[in-house]
Kinemage of the C-alpha trace (Angstrom):
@kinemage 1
@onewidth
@group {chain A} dominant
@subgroup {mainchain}
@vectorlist {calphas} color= white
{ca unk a 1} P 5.521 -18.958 13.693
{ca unk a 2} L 8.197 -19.560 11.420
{ca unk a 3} L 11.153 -16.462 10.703
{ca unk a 4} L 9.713 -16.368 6.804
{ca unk a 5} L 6.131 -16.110 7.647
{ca unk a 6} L 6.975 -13.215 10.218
{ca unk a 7} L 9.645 -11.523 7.253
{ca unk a 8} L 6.562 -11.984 4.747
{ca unk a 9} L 3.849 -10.580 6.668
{ca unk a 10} L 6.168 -7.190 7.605
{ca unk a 11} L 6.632 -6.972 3.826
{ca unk a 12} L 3.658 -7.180 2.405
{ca unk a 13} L 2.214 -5.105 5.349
{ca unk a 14} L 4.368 -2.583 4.400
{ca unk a 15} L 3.361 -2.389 0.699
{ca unk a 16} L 0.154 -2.098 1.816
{ca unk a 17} L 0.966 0.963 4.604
{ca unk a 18} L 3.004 2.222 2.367
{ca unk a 19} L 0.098 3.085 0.058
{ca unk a 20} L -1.848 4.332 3.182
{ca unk a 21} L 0.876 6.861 3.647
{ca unk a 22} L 0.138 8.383 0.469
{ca unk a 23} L -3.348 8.801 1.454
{ca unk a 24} L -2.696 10.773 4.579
{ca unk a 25} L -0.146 13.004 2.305
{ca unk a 26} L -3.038 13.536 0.582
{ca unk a 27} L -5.400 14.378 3.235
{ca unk a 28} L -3.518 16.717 4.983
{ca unk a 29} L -1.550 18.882 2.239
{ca unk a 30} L -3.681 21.543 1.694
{ca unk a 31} L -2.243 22.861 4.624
{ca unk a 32} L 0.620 23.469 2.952
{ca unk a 33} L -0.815 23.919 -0.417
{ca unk a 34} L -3.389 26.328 1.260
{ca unk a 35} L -1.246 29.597 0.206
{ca unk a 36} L -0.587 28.510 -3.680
{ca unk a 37} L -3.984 27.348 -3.650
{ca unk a 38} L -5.584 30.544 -3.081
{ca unk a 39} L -3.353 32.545 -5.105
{ca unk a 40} L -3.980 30.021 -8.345
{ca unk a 41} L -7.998 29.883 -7.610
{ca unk a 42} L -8.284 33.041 -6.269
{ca unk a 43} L -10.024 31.424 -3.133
{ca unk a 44} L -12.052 32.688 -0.096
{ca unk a 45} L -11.459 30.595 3.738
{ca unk a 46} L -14.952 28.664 2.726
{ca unk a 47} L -14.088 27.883 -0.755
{ca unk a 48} L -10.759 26.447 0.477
{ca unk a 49} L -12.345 24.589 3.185
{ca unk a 50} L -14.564 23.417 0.616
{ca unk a 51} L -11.544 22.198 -1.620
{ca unk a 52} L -10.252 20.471 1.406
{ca unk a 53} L -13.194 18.863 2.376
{ca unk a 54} L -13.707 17.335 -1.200
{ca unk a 55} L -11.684 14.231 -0.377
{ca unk a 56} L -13.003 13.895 3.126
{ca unk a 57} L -17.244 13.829 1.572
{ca unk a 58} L -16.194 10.834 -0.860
{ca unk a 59} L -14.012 9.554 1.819
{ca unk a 60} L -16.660 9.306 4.558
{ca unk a 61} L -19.460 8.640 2.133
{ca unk a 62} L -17.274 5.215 0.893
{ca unk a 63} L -16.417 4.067 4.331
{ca unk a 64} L -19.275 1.314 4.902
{ca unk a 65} L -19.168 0.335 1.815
{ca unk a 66} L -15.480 -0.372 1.848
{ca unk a 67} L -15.773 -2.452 4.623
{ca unk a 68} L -18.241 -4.402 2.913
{ca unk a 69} L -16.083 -4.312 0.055
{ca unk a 70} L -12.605 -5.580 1.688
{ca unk a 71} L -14.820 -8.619 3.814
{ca unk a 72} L -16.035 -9.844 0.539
{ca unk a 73} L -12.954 -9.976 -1.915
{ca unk a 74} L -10.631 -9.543 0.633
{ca unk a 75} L -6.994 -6.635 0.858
{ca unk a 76} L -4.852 -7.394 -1.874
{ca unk a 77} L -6.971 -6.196 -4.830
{ca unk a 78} L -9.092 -3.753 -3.051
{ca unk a 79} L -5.967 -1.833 -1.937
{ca unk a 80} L -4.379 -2.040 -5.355
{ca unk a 81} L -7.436 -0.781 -7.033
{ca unk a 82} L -7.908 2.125 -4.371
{ca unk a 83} L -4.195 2.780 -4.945
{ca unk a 84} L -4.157 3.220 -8.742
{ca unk a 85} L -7.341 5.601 -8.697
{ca unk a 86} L -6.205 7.747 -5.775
{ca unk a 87} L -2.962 8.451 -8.365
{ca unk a 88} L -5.389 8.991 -11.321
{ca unk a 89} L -7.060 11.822 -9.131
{ca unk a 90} L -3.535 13.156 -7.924
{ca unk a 91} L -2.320 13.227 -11.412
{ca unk a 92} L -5.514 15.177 -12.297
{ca unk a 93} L -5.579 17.168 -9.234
{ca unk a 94} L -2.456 18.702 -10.194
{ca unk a 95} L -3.367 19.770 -13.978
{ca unk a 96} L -6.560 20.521 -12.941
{ca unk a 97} L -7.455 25.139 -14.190
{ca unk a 98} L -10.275 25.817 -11.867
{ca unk a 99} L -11.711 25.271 -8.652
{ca unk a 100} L -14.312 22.875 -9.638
{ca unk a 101} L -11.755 20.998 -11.256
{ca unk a 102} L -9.469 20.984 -8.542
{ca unk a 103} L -12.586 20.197 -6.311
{ca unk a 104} L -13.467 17.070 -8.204
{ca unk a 105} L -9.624 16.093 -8.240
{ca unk a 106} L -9.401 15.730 -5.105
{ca unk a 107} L -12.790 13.922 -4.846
{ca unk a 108} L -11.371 11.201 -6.973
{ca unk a 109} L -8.284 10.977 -4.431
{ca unk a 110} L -10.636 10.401 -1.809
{ca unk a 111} L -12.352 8.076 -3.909
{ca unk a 112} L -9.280 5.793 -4.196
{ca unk a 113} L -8.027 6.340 -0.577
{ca unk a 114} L -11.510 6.004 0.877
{ca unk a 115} L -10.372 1.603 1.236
{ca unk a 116} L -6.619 1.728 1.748
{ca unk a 117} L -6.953 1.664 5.745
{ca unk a 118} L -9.823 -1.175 6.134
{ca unk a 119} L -7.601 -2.827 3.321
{ca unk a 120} L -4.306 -2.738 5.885
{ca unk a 121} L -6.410 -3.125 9.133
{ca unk a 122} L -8.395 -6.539 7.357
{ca unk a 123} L -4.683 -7.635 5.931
{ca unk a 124} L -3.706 -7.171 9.698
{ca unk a 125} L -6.479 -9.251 11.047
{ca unk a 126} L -5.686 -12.030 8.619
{ca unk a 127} L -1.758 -12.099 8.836
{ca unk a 128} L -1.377 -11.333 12.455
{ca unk a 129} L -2.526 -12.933 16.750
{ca unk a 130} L -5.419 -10.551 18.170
{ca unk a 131} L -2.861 -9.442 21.073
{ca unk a 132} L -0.712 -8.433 18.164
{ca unk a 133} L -3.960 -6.238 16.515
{ca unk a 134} L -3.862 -2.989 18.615
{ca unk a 135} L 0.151 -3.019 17.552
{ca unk a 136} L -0.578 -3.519 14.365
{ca unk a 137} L -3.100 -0.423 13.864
{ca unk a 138} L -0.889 1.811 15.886
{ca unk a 139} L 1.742 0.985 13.159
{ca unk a 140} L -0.244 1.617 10.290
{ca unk a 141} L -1.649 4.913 11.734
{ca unk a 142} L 1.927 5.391 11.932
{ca unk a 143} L 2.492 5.135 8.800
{ca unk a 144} L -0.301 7.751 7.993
{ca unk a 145} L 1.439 9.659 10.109
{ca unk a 146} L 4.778 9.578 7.769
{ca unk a 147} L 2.983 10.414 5.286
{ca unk a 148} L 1.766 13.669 7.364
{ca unk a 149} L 5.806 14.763 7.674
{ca unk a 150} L 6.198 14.328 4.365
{ca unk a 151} L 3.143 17.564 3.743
{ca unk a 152} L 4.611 19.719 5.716
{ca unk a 153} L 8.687 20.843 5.361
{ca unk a 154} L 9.297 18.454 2.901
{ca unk a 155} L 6.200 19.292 0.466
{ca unk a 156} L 6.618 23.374 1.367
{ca unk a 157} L 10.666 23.277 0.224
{ca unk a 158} L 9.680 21.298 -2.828
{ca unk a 159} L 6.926 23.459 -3.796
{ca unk a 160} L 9.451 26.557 -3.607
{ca unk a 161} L 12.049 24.727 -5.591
{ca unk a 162} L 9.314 23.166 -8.404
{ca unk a 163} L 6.013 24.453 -7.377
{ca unk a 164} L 2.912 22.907 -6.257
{ca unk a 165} L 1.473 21.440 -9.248
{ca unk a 166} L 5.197 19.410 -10.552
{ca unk a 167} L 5.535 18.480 -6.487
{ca unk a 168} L 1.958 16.875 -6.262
{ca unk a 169} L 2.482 15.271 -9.718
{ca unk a 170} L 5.844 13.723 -8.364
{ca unk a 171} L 3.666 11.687 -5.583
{ca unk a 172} L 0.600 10.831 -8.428
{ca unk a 173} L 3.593 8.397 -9.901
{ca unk a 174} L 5.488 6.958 -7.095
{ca unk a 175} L 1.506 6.169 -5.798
{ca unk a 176} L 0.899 4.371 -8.833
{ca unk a 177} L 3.940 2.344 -8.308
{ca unk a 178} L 3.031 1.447 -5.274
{ca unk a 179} L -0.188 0.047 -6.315
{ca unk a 180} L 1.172 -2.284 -8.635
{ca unk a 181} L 3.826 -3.301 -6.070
{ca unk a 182} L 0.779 -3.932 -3.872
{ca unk a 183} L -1.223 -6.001 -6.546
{ca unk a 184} L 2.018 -7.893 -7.026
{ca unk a 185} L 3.262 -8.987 -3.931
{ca unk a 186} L 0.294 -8.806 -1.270
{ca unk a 187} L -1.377 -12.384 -0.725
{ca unk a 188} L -5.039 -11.815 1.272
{ca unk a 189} L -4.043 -14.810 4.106
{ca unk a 190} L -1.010 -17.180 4.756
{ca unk a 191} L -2.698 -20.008 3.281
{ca unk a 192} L -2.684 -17.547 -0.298
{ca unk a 193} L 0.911 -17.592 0.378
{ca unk a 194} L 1.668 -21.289 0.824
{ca unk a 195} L 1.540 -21.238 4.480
{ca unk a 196} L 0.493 -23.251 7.122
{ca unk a 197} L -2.570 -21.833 8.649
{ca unk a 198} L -2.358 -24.329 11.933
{ca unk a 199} L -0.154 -22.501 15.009
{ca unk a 200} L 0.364 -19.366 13.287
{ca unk a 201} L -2.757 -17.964 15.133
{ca unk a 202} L -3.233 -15.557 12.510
{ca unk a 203} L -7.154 -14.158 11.005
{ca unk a 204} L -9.650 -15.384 9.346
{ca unk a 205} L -7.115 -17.805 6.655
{ca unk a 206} L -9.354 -20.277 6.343
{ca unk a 207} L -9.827 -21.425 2.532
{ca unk a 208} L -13.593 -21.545 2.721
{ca unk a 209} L -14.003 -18.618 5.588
{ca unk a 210} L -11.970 -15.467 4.519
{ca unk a 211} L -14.738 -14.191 2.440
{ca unk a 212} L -18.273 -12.907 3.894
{ca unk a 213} L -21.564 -13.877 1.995
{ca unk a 214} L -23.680 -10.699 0.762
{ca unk a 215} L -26.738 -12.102 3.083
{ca unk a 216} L -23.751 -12.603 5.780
{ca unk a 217} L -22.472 -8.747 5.322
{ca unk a 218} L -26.364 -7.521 5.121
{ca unk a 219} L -26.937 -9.225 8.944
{ca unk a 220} L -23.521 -8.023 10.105
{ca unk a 221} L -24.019 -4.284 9.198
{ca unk a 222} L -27.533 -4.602 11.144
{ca unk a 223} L -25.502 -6.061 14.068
{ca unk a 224} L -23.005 -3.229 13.925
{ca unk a 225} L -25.527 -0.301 13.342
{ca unk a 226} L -28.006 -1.731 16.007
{ca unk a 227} L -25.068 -1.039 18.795
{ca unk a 228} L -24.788 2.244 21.093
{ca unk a 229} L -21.578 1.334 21.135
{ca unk a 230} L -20.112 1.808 17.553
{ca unk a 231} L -22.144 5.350 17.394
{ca unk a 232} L -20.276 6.512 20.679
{ca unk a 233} L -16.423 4.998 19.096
{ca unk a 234} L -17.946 6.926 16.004
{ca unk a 235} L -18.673 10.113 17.616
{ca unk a 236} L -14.958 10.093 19.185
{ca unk a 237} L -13.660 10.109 15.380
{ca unk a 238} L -16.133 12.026 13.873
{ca unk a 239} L -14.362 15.045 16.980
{ca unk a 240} L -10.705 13.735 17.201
{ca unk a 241} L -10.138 12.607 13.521
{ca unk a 242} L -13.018 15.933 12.442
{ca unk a 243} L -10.260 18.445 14.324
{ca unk a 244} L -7.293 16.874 13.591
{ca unk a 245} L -7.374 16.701 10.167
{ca unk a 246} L -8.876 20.373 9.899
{ca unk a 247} L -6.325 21.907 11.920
{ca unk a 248} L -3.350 19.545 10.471
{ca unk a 249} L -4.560 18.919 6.257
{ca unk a 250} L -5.549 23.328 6.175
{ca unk a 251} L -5.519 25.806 9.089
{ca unk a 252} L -2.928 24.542 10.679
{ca unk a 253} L 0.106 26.450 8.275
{ca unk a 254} L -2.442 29.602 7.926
{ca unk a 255} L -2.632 30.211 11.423
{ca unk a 256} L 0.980 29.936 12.325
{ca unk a 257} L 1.857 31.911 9.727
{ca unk a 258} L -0.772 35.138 10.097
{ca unk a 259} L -0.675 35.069 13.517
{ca unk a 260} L 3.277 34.625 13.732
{ca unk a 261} L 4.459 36.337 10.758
{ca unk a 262} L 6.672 33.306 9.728
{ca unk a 263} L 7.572 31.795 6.183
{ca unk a 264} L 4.915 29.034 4.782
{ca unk a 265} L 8.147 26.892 4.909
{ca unk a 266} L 9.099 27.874 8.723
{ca unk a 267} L 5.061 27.717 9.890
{ca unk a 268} L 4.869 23.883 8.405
{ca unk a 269} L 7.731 23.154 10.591
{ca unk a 270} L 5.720 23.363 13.588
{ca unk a 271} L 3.091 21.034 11.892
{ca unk a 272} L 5.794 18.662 11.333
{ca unk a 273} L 6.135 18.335 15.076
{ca unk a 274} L 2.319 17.347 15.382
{ca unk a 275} L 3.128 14.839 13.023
{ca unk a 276} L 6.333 13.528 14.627
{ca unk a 277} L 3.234 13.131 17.505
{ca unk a 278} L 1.044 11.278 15.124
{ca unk a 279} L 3.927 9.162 14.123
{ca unk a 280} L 5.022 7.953 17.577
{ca unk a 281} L 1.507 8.023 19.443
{ca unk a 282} L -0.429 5.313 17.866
{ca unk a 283} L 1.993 2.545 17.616
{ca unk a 284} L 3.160 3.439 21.273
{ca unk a 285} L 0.145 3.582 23.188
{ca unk a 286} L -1.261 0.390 20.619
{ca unk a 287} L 1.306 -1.672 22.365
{ca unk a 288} L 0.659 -0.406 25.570
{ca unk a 289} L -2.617 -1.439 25.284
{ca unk a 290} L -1.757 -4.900 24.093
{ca unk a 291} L 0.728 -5.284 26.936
{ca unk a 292} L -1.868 -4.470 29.418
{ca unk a 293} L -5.215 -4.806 27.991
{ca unk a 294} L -6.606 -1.350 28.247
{ca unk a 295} L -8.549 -0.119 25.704
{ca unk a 296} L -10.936 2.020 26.679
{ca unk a 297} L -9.102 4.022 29.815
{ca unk a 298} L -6.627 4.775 27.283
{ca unk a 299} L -9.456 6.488 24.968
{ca unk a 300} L -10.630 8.831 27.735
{ca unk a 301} L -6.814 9.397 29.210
{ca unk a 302} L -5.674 10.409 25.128
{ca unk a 303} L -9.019 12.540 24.890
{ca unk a 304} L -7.979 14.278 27.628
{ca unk a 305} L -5.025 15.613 26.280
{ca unk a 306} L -6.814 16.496 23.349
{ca unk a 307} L -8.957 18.500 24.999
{ca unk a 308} L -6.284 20.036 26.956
{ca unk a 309} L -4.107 20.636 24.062
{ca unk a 310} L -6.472 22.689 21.505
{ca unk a 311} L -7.345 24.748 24.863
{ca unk a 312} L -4.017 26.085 25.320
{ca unk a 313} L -4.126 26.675 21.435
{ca unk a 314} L -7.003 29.339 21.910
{ca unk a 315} L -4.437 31.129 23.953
{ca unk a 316} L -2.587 31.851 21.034
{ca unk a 317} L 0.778 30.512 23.183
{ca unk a 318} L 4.069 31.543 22.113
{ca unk a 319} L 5.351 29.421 19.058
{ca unk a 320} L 7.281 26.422 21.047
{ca unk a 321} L 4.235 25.918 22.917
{ca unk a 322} L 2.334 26.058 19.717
{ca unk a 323} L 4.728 22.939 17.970
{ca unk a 324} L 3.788 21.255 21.761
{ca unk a 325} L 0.305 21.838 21.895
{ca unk a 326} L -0.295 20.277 18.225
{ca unk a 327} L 2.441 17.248 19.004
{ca unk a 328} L 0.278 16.302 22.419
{ca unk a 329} L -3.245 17.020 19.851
{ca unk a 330} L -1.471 14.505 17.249
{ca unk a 331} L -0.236 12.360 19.680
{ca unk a 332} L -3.654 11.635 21.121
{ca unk a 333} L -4.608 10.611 17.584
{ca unk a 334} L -2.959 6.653 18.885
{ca unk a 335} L -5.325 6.682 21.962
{ca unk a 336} L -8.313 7.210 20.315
{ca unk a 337} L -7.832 5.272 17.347
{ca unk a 338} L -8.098 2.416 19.884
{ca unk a 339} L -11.882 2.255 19.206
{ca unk a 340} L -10.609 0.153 16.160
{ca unk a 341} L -9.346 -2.423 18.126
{ca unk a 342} L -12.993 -2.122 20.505
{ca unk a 343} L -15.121 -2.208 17.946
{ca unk a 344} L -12.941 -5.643 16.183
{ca unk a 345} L -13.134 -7.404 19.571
{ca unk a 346} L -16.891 -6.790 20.316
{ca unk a 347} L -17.462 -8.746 16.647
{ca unk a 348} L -16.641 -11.964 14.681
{ca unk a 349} L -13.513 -11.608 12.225
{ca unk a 350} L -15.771 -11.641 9.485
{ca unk a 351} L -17.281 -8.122 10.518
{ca unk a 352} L -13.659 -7.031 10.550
{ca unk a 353} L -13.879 -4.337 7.661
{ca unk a 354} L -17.324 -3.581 8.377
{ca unk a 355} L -17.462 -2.553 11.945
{ca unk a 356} L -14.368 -0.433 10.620
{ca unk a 357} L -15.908 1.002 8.017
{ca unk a 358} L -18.539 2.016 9.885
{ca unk a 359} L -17.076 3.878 12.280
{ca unk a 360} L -14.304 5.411 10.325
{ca unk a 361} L -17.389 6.841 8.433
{ca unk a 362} L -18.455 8.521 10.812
{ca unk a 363} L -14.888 9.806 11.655
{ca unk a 364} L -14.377 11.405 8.428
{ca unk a 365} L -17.643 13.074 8.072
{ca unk a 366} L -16.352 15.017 10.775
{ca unk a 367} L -13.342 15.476 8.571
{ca unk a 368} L -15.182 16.479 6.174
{ca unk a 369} L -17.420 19.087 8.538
{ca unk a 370} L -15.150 21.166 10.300
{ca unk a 371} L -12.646 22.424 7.480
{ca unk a 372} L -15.795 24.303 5.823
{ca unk a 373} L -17.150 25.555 9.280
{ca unk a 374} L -13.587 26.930 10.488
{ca unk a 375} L -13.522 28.025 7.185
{ca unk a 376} L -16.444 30.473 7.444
{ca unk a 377} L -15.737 31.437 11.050
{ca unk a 378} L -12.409 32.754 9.542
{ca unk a 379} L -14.173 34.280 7.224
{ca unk a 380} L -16.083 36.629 8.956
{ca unk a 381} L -13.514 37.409 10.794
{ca unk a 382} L -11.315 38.883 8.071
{ca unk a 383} L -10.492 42.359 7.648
{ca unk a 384} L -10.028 42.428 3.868
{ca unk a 385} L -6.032 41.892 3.520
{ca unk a 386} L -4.775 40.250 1.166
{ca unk a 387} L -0.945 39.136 0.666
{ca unk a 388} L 0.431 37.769 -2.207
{ca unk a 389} L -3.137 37.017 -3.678
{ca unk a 390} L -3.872 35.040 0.297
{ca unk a 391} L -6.182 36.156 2.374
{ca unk a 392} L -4.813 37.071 5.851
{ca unk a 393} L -7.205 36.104 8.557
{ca unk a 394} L -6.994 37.819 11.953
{ca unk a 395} L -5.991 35.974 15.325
{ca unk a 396} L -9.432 36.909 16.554
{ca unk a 397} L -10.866 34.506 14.254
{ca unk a 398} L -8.528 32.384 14.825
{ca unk a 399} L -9.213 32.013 18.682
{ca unk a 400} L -12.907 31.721 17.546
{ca unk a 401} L -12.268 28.680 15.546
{ca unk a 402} L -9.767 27.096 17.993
{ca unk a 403} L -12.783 27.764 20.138
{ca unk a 404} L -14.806 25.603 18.564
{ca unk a 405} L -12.223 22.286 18.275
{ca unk a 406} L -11.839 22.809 22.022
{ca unk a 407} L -15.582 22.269 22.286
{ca unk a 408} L -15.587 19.273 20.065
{ca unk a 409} L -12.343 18.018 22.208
{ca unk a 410} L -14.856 17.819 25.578
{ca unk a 411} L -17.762 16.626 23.664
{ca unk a 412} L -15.036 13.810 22.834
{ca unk a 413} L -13.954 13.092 26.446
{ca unk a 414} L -17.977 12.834 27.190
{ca unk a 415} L -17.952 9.791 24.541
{ca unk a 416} L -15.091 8.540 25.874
{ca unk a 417} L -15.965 8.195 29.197
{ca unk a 418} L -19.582 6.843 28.160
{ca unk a 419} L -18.587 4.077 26.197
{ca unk a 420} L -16.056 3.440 28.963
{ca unk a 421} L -18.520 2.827 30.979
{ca unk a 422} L -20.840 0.846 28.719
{ca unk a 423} L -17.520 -1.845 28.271
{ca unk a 424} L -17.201 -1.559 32.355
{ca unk a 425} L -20.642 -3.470 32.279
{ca unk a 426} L -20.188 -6.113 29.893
{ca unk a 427} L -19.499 -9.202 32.356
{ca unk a 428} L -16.412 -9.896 30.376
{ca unk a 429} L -14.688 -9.478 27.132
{ca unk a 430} L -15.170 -11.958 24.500
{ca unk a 431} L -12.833 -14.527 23.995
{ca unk a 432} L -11.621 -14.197 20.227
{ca unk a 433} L -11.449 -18.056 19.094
{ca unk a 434} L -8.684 -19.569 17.175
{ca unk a 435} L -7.547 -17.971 13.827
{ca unk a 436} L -9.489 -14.899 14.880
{ca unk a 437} L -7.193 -11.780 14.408
């Protein structure tokens, strides 16, 4: 592979992860946001759990069909138009006066960051050698992981120097900047950038191949949904990605700061470190896997440490072990999002974005689940105080819902370990043929 096809394919990658960033600012700022949020709405735990969990019910619902989407007319265009209405909703989001208008907001954010992943994982499929895929993902989760830094110190100093509503207005423009970049530099496959398609080894670049007929996509969803396995890689991201994103995008910031007495600004400092986790995890243990060809012991060794790592959160530890706990939690976030790379092998490149969309689906309704039910566990555990128009939620409630992700972490070793042993009994893996990716 030649040095410009290599330079091109980082650049427009990066465009496109770049955008995928934004979503997981998105995603995850309401942990941050959680305190001005409350005040402006005058909002109960549920109702913000609610708020939160607007993105993540669009999100999940748009999942399959954004798989479908991205197979048939392909990253470039998809992620550009995902791009410009996630900053329509942003822009929205932050003028919005009431709840329900904040609540449909962020729906419309979700609605426009509900292809931007399948987008980057089918432009990595297409661009990029099947031992480079795992890599590849663990970059761009990366990436969302960037994005996660950026909602935490960064977003909590701005929002005390301009408030909430001018800082999430700031990231509405520089998304929609990104999406034209994205429209006007990304190319689909090498040949749609004047390159030779022959001993580059990457996807599906085939003139007459890198699109998926509708009767095609129809036979290729059965395929997927008829498998055990992609309902076990689901159930992993419906607990890992479910917790995660609950405890990181909303309770995260609360529950350092109640239980701690700290600053919104100090608490999000210790959800910075989780992300500094995210960050490194997934593009770490994605080439570890590529180097050695472990997939699925990596799963169950990550989910481990999940497990292990919301446990010693229902301790209530003191706060270094706290910033540890949620770094190993975040961290584990690279291991499990291996089932991306399972699920692509197990399938034909042209089932690329569906077997992802399927699965991430399911990952995000569990995203979409847990915010609400930590958010009425809190709740009832509230003794009426009320600071600065914020509910203060006690650390009894607190251990109750940390309680509960530490269940879901064990549930999420038992589907790890199952569908490692389902792939122990498959005679072999399949043998991707050439231009697969």
């Amino acid at each position: 592979m030649s040095l410009s096809v290599r330079r091109r394919r980082l650049l427009l990658w990066t465009a496109l992860a770049g955008g995928f960033l934004f979503v997981n600012f998105h995603r995850t700022a309401t942990a941050v946001l959680a305190d001005s949020l409350a005040r402006t709405f005058d909002a109960t735990g549920s109702q913000l759990g609610l708020l939160h969990s607007s993105f993540f019910y669009i999100y999940a619902a748009l999942q399959l069909p954004a798989g479908l989407v991205v197979d048939r007319y392909g990253p470039r265009w998809v992620g550009a138009a995902g791009l410009a209405v996630l900053s329509a909703g942003v822009l929205w989001f932050a003028r919005s006066d009431t709840l329900l208008v904040a609540f449909l907001a962020r729906a419309v954010v979700g609605l426009g960051g509900s292809v931007c992943y399948i987008a980057t994982l089918r432009f990595c499929a297409n661009w990029f050698r099947p031992d480079e895929y795992a890599t590849m993902t663990g970059y761009t989760v990366a990436a969302a992981g960037a994005g996660g830094i950026l909602a935490t110190t960064p977003l909590a100093l701005a929002i005390d120097r301009v408030g909430w509503r001018l800082a999430i207005l700031a990231t509405g423009v520089v998304t929609a900047v990104v999406a034209v970049a994205v429209a006007g530099a990304v190319r689909d496959t090498p040949s749609d950038a004047g390159y030779d398609d022959v001993g580059v080894g990457v996807g599906v670049a085939v003139a007459d191949e890198d699109t998926a007929s509708l009767s095609d996509i129809v036979a290729n969803t059965r395929t997927v949904l008829r498998e055990a396995e992609t309902w076990l890689m689901g159930l992993l991201l419906f607990l890992v990605l479910g917790v995660n994103f609950t405890v990181l995008g909303l309770w995260g910031v609360p529950f350092v700061a109640d239980t701690y007495g700290v600053s919104v600004a100090r608490a999000s400092t210790y959800l910075l470190v989780g992300n500094v986790g995210f960050v490194l995890g997934s593009p770490a243990i994605g080439a570890l896997s590529d180097r050695t060809g472990r997939r699925t012991e990596l799963i169950v060794a990550t989910a481990v440490v999940f497990a292990l790592s919301y446990g010693v959160l229902v301790t209530v530890p003191p706060l270094p072990v706290v910033g540890a706990a949620l770094f190993c939690a975040l961290l584990a976030n690279g291991g499990v999002s291996l089932v991306f790379t399972v699920g692509k092998e197990r399938h034909e490149p042209a089932v690329a974005g569906t077997v992802t969309g399927v699965i991430n689906s399911l990952g995000y309704v569990g995203a979409a689940t847990l915010p609400t039910v930590m958010g009425a566990v809190l709740d009832a555990y509230w003794t009426g105080e009320v600071i600065n128009g914020a509910r203060v939620y006690t650390v009894a409630g607190y251990r109750v819902a940390f309680g509960i992700a530490t269940a879901a972490a064990l549930l999420a070793v038992v589907a790890g370990l199952w569908l490692h042993r389902r792939e122990a009994q498959v005679a072999g893996p399949s043998t991707p043929a050439v231009g697969d990716g």
